[in-house]
Backbone atoms as SQL, in Angstrom:
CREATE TABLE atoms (id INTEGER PRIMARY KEY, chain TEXT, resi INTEGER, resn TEXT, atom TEXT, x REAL, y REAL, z REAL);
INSERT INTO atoms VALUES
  (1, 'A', 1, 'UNK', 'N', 127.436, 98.623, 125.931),
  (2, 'A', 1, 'UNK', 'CA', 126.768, 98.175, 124.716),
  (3, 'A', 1, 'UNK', 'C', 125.279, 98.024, 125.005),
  (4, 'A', 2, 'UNK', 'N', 124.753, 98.826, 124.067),
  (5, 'A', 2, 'UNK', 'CA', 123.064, 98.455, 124.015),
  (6, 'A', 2, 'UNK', 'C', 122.395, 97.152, 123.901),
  (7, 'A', 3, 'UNK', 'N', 121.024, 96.795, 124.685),
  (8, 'A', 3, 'UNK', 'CA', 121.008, 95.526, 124.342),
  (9, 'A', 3, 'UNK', 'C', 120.887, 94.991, 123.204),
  (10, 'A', 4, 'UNK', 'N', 120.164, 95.757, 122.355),
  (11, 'A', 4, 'UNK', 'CA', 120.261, 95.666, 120.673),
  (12, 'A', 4, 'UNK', 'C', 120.929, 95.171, 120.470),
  (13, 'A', 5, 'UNK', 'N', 122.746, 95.735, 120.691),
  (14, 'A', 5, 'UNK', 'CA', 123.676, 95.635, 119.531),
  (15, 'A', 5, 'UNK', 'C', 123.818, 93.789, 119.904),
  (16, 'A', 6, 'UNK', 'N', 123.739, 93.389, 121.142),
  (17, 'A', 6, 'UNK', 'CA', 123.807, 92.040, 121.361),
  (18, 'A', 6, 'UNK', 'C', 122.782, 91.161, 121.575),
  (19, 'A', 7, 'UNK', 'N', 121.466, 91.668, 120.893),
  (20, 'A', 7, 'UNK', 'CA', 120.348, 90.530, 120.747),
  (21, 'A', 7, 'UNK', 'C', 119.950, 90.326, 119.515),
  (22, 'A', 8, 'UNK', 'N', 118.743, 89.975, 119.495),
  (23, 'A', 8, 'UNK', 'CA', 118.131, 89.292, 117.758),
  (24, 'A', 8, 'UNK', 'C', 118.250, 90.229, 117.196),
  (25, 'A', 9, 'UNK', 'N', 117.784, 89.961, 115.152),
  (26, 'A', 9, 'UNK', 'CA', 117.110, 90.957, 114.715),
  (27, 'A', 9, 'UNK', 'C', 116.151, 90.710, 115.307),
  (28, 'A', 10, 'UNK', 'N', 115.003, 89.475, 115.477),
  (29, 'A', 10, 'UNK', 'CA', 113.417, 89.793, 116.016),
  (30, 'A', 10, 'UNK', 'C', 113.270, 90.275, 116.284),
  (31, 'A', 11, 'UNK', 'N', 114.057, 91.498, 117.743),
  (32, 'A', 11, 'UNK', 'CA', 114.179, 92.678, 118.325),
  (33, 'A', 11, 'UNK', 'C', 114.189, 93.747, 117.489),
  (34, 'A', 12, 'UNK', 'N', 115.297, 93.817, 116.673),
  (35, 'A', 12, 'UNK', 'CA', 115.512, 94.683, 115.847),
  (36, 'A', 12, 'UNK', 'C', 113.737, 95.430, 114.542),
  (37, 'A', 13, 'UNK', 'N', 113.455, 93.840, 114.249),
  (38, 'A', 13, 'UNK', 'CA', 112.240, 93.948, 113.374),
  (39, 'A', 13, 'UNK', 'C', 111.288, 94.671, 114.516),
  (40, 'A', 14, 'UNK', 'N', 111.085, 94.246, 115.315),
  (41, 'A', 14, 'UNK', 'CA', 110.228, 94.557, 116.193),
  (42, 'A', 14, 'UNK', 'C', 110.162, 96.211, 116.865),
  (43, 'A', 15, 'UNK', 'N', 111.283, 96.131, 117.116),
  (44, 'A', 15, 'UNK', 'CA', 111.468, 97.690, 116.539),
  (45, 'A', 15, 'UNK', 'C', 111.161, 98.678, 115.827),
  (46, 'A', 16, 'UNK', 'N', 111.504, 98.232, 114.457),
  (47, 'A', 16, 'UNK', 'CA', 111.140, 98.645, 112.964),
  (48, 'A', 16, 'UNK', 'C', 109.603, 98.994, 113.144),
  (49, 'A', 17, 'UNK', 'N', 108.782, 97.908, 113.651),
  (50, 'A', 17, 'UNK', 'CA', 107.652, 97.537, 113.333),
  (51, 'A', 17, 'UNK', 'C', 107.208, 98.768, 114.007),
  (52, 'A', 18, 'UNK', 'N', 107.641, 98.645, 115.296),
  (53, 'A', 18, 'UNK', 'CA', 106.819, 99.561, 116.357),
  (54, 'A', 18, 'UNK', 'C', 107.047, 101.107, 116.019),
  (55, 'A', 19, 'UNK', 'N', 107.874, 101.307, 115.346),
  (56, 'A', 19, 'UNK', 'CA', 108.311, 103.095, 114.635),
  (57, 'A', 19, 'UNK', 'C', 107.346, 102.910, 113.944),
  (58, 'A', 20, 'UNK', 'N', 107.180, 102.116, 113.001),
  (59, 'A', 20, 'UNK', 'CA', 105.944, 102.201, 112.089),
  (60, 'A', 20, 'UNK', 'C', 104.879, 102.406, 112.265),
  (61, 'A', 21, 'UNK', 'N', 104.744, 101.889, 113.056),
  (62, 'A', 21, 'UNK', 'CA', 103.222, 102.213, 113.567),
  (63, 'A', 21, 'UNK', 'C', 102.755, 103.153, 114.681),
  (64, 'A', 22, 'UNK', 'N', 103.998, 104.423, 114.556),
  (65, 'A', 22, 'UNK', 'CA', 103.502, 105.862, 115.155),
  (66, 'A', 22, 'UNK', 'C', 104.464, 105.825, 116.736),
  (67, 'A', 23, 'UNK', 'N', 104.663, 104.335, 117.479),
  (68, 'A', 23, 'UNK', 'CA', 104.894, 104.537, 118.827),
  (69, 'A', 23, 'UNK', 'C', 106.495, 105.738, 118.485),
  (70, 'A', 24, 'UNK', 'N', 106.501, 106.105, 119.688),
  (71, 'A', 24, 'UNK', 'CA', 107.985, 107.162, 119.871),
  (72, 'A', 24, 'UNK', 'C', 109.082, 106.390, 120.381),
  (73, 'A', 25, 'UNK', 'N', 110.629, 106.914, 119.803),
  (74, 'A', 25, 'UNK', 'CA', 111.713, 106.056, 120.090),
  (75, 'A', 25, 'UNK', 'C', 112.184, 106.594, 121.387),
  (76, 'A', 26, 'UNK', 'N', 110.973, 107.300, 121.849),
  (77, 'A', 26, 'UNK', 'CA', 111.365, 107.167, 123.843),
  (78, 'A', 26, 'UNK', 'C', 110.319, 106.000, 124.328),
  (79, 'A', 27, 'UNK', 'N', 109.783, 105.658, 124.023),
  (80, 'A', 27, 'UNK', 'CA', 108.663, 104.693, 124.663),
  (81, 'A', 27, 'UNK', 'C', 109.301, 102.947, 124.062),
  (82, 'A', 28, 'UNK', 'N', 109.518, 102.951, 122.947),
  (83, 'A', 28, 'UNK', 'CA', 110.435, 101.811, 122.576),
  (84, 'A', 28, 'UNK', 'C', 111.678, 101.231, 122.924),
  (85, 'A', 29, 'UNK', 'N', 112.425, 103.077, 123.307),
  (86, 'A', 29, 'UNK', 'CA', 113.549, 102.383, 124.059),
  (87, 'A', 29, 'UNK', 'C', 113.659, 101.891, 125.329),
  (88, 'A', 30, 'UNK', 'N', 112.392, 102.233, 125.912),
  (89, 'A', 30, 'UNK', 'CA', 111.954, 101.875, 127.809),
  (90, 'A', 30, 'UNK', 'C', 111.663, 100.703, 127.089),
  (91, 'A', 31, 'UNK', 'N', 110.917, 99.997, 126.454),
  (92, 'A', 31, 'UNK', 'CA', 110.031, 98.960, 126.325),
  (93, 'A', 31, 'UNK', 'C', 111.549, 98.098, 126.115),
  (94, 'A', 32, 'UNK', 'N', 112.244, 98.200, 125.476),
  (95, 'A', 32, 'UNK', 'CA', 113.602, 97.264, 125.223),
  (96, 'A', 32, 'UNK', 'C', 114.749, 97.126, 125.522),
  (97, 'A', 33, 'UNK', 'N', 114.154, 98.488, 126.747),
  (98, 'A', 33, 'UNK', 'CA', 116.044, 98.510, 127.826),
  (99, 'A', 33, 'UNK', 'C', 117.445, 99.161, 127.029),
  (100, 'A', 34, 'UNK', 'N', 116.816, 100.287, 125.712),
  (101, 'A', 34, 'UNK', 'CA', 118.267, 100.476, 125.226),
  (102, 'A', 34, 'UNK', 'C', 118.112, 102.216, 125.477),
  (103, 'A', 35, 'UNK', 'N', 119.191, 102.701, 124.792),
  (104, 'A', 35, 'UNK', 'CA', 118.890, 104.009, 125.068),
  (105, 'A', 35, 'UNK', 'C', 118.049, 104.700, 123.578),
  (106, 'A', 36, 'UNK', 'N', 117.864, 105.931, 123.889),
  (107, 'A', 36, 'UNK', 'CA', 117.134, 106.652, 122.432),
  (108, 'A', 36, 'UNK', 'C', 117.825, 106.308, 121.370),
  (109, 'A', 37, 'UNK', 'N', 119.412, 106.587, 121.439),
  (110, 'A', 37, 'UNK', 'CA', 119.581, 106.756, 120.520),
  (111, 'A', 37, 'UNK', 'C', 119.973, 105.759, 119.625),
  (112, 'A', 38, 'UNK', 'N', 120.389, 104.409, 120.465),
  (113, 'A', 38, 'UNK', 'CA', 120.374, 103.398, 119.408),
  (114, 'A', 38, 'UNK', 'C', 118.711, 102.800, 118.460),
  (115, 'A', 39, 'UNK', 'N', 117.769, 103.564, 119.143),
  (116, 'A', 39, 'UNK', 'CA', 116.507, 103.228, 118.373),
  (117, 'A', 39, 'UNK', 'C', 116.799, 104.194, 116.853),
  (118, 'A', 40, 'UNK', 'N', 116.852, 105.312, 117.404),
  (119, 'A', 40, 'UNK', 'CA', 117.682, 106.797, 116.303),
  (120, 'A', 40, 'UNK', 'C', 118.250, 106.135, 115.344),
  (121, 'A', 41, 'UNK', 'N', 119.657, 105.333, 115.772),
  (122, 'A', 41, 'UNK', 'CA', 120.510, 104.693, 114.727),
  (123, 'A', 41, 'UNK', 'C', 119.974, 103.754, 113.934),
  (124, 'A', 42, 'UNK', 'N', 119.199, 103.015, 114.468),
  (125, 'A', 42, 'UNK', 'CA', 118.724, 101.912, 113.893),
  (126, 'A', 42, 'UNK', 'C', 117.532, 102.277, 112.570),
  (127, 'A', 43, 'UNK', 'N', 116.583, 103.612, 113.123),
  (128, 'A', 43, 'UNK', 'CA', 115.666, 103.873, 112.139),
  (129, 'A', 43, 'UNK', 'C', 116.725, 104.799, 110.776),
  (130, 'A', 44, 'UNK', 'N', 117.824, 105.386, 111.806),
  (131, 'A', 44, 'UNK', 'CA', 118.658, 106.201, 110.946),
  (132, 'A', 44, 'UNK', 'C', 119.175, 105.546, 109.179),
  (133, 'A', 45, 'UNK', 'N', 119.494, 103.903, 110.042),
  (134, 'A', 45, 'UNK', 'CA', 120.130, 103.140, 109.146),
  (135, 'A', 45, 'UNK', 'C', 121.692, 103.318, 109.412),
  (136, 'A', 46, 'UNK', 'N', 122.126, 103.731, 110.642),
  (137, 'A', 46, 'UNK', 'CA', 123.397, 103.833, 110.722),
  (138, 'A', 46, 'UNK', 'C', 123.727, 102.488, 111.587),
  (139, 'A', 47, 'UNK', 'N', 123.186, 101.426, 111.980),
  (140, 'A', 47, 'UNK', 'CA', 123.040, 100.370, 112.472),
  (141, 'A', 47, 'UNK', 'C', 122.437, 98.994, 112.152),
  (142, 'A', 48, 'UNK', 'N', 122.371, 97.689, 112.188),
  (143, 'A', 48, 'UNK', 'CA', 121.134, 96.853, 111.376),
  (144, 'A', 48, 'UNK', 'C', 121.391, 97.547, 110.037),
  (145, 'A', 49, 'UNK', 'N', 122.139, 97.033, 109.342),
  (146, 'A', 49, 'UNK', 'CA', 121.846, 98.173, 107.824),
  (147, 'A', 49, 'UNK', 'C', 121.220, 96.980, 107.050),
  (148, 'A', 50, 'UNK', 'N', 121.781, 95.640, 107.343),
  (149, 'A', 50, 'UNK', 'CA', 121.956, 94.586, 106.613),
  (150, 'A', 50, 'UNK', 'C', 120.233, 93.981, 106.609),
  (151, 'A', 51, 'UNK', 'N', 119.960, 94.252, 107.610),
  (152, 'A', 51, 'UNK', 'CA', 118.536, 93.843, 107.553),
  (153, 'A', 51, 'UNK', 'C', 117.436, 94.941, 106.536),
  (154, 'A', 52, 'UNK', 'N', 116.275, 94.062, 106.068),
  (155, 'A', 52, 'UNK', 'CA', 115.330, 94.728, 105.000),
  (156, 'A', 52, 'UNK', 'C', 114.406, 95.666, 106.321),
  (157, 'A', 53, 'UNK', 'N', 114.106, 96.932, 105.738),
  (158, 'A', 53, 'UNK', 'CA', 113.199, 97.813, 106.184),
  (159, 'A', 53, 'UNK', 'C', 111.510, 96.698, 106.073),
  (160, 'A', 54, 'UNK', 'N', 110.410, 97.164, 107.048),
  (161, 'A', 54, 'UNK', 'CA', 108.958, 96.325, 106.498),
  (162, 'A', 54, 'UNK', 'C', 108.811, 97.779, 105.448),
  (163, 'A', 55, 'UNK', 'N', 107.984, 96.778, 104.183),
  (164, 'A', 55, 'UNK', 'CA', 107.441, 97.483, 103.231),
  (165, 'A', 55, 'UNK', 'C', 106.896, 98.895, 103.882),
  (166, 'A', 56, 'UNK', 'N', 107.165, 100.005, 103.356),
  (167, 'A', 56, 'UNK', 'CA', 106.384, 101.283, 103.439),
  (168, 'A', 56, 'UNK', 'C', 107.003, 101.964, 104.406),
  (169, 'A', 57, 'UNK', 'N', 108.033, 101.407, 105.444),
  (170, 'A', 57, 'UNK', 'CA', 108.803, 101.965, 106.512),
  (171, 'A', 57, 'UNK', 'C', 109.729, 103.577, 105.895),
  (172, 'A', 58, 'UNK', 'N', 109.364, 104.619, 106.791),
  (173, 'A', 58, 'UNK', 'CA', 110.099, 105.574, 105.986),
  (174, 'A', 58, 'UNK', 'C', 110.796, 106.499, 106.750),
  (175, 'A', 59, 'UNK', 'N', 112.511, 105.538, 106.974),
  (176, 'A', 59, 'UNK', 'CA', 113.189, 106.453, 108.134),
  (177, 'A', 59, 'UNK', 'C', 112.973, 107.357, 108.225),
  (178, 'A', 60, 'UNK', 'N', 112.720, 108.049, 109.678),
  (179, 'A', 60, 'UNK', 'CA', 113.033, 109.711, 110.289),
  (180, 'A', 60, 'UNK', 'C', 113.997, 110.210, 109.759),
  (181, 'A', 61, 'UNK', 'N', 114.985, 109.712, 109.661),
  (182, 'A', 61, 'UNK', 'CA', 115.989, 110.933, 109.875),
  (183, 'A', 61, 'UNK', 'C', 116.712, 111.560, 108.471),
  (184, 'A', 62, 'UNK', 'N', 116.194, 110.659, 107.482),
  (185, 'A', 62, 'UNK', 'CA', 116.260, 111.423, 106.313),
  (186, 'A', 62, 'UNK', 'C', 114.992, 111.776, 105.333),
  (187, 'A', 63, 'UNK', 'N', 114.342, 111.975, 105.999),
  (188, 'A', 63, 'UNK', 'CA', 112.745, 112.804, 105.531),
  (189, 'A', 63, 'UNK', 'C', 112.834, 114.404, 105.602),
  (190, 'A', 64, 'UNK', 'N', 112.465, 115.252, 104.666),
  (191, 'A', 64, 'UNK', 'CA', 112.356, 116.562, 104.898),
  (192, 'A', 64, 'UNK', 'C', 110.726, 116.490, 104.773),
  (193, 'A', 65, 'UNK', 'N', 110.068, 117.397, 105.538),
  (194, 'A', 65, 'UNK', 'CA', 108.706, 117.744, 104.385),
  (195, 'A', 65, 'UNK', 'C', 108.908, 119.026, 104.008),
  (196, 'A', 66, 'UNK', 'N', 108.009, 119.110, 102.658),
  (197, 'A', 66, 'UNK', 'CA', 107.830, 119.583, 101.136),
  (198, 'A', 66, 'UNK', 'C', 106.488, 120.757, 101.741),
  (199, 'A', 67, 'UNK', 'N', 106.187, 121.729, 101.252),
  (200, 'A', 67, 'UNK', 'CA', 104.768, 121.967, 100.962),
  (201, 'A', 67, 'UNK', 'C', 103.879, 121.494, 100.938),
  (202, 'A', 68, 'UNK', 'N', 104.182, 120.861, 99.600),
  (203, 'A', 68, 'UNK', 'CA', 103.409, 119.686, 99.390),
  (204, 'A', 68, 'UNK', 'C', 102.606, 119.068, 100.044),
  (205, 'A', 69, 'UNK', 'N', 104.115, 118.368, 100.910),
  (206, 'A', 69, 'UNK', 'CA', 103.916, 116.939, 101.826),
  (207, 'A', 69, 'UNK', 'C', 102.909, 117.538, 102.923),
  (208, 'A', 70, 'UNK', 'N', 103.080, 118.850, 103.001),
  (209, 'A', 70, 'UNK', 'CA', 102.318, 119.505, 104.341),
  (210, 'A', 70, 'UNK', 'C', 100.930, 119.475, 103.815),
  (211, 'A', 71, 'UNK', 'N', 100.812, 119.957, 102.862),
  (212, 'A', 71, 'UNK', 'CA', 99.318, 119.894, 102.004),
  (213, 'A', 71, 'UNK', 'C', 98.736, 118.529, 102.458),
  (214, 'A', 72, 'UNK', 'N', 99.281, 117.526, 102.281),
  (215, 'A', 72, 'UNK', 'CA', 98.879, 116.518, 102.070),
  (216, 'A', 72, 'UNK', 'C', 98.650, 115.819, 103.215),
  (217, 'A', 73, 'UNK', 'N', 99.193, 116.325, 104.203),
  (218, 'A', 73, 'UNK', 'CA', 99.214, 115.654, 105.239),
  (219, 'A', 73, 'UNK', 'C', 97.792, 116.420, 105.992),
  (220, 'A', 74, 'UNK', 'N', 97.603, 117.482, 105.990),
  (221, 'A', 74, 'UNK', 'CA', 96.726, 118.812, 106.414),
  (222, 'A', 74, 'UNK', 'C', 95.079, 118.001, 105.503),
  (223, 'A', 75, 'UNK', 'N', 95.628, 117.587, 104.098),
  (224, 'A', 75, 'UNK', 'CA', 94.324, 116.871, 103.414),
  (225, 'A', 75, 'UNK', 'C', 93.948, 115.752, 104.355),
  (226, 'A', 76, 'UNK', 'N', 95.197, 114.737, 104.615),
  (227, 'A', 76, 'UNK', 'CA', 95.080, 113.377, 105.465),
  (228, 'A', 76, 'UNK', 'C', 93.756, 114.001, 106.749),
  (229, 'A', 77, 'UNK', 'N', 94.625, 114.753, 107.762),
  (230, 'A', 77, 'UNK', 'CA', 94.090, 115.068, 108.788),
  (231, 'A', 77, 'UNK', 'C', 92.526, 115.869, 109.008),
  (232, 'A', 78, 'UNK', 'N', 92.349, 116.831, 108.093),
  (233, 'A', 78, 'UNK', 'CA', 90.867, 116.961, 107.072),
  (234, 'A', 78, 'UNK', 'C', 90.146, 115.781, 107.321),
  (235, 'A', 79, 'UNK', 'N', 90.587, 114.876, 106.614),
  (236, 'A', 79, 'UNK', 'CA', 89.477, 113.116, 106.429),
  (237, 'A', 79, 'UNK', 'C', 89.426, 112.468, 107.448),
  (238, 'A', 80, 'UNK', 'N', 90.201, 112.704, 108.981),
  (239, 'A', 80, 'UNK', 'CA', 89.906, 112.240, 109.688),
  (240, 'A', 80, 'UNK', 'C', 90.888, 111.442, 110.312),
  (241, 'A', 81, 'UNK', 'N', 92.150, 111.599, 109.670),
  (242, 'A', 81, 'UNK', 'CA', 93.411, 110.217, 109.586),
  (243, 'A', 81, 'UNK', 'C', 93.658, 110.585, 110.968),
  (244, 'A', 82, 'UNK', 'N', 94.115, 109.277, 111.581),
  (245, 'A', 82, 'UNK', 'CA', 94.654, 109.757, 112.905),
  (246, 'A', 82, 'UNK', 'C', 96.489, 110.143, 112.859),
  (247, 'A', 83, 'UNK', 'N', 96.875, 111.016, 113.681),
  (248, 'A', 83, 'UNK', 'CA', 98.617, 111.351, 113.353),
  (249, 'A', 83, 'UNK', 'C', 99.004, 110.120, 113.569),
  (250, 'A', 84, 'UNK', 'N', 98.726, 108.906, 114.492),
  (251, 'A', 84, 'UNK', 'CA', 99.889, 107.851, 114.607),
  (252, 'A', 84, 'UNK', 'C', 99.790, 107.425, 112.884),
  (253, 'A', 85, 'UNK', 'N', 98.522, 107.184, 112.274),
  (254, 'A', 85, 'UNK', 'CA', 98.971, 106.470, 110.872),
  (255, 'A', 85, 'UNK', 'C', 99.513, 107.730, 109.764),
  (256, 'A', 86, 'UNK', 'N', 99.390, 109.015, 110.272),
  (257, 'A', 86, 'UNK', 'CA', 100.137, 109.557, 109.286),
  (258, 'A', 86, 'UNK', 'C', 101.894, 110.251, 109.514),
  (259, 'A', 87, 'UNK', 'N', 101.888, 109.613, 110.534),
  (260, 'A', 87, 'UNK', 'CA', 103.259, 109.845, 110.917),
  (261, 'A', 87, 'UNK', 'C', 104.308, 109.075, 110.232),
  (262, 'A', 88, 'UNK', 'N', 103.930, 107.626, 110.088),
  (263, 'A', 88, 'UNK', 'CA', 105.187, 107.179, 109.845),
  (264, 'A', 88, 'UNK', 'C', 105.199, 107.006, 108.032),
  (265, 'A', 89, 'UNK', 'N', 104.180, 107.601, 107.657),
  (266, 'A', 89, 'UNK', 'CA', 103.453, 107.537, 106.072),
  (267, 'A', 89, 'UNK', 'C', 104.710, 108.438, 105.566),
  (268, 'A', 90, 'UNK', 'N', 104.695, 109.697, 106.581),
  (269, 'A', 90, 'UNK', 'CA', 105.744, 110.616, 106.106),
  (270, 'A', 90, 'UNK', 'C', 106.964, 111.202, 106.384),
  (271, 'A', 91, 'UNK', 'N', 107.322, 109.858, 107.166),
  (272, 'A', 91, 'UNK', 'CA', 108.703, 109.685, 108.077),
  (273, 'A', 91, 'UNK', 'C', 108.467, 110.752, 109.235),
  (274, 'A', 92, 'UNK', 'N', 107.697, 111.133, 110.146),
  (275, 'A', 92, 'UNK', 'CA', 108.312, 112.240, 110.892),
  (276, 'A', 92, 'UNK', 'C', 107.576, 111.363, 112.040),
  (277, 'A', 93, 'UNK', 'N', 107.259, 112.259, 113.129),
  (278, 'A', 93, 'UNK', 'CA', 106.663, 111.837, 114.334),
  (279, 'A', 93, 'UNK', 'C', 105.374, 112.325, 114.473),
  (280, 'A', 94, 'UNK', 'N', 104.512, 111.911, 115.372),
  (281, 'A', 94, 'UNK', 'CA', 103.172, 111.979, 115.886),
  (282, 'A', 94, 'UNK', 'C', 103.027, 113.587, 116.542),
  (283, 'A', 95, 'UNK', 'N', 104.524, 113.823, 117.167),
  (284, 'A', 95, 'UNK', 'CA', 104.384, 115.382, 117.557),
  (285, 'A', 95, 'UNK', 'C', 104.738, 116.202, 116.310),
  (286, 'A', 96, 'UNK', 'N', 105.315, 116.068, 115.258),
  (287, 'A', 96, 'UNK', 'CA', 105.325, 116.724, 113.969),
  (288, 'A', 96, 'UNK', 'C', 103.954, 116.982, 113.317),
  (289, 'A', 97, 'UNK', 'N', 103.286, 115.860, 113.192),
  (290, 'A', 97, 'UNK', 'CA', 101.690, 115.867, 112.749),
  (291, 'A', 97, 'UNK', 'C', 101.181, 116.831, 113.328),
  (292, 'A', 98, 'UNK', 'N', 101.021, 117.073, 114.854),
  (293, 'A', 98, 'UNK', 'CA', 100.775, 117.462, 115.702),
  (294, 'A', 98, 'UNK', 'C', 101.112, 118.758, 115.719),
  (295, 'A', 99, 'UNK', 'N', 101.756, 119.332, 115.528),
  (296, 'A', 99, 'UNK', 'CA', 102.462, 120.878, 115.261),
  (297, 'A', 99, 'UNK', 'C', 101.635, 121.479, 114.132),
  (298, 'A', 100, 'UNK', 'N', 101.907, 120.153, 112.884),
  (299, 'A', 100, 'UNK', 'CA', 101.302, 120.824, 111.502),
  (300, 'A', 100, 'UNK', 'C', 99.688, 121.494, 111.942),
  (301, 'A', 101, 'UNK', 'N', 98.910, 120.025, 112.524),
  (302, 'A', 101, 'UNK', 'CA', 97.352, 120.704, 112.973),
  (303, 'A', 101, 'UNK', 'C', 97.599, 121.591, 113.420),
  (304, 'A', 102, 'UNK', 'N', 98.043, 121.882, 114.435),
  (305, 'A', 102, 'UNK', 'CA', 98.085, 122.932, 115.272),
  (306, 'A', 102, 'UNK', 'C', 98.285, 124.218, 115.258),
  (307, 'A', 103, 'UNK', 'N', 98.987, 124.289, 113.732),
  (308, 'A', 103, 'UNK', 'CA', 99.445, 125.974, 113.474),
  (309, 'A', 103, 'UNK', 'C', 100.767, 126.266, 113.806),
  (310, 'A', 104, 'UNK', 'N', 101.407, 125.592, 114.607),
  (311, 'A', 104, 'UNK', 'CA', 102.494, 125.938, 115.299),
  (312, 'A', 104, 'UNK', 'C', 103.911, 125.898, 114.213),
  (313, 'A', 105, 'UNK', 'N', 103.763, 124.751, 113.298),
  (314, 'A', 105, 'UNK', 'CA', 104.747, 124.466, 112.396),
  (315, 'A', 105, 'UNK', 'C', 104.315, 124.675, 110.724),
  (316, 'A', 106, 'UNK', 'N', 104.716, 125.119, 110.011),
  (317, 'A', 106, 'UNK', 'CA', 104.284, 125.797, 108.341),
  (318, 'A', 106, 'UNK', 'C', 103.254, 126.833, 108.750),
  (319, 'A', 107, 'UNK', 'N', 103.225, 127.424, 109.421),
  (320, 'A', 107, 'UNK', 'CA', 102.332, 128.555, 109.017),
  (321, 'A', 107, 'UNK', 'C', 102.019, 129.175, 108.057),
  (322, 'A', 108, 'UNK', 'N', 103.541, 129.090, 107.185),
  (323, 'A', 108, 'UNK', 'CA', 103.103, 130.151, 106.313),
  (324, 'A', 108, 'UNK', 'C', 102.264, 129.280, 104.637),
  (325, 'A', 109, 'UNK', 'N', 102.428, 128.221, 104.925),
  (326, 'A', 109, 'UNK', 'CA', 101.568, 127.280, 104.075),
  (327, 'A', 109, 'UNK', 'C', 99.735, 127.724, 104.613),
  (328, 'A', 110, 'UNK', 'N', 98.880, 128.190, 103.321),
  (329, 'A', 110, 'UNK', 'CA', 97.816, 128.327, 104.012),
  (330, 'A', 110, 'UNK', 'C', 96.963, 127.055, 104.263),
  (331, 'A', 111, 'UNK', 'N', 95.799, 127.173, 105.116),
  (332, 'A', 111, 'UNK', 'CA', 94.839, 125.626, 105.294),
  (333, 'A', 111, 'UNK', 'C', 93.510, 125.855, 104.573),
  (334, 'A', 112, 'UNK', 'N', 93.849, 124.782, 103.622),
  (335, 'A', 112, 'UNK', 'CA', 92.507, 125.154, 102.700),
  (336, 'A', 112, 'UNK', 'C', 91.171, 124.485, 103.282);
């Protein structure tokens, strides 16, 4: 058993918090002694269900991006945004952001 499943929520929030704010659920799960994937479950919502998300929190694992969302994110990064604050804006990760700049991921979306 993960230590999660047998400590606080404070942990749990704290958690929450720290996805939010860009860190990776490999660096969170060293920081709290559990493995990846109960961080996974937890942002999944297949775990902690009972507890409230913090305002604006926007699980990974059921996020697609849109065109759109790529547009928008490509606008974000344009103005200067850094990927940790636009990562968790649009549920994905800091290396997702990271792909989009890069060319590597939507290519076929052009960069205006």
């Amino acid at each position: 058993m993960d230590a999660v499943a047998r400590d606080t929520e404070a942990n749990v929030f704290a958690i929450l918090a720290l996805l939010h704010k860009g860190y990776s659920a490999k660096s969170i799960a060293k920081q709290f002694g559990v493995s990846r994937q109960t961080i996974h479950d937890i942002t999944g919502g297949r775990t902690w269900t009972r507890l409230a998300r913090p305002e604006g929190f926007a699980p990974r694992t059921n996020r697609k991006l849109t065109e759109a969302r790529v547009q928008e994110i490509r606008a974000l990064l344009a103005a200067g945004h850094p990927n940790t604050a636009i990562a968790p804006q649009f549920g994905v990760t800091r290396t997702t952001i990271h792909a989009i700049a890069s060319g590597r991921t939507w290519r076929r979306i052009s960069r205006k």
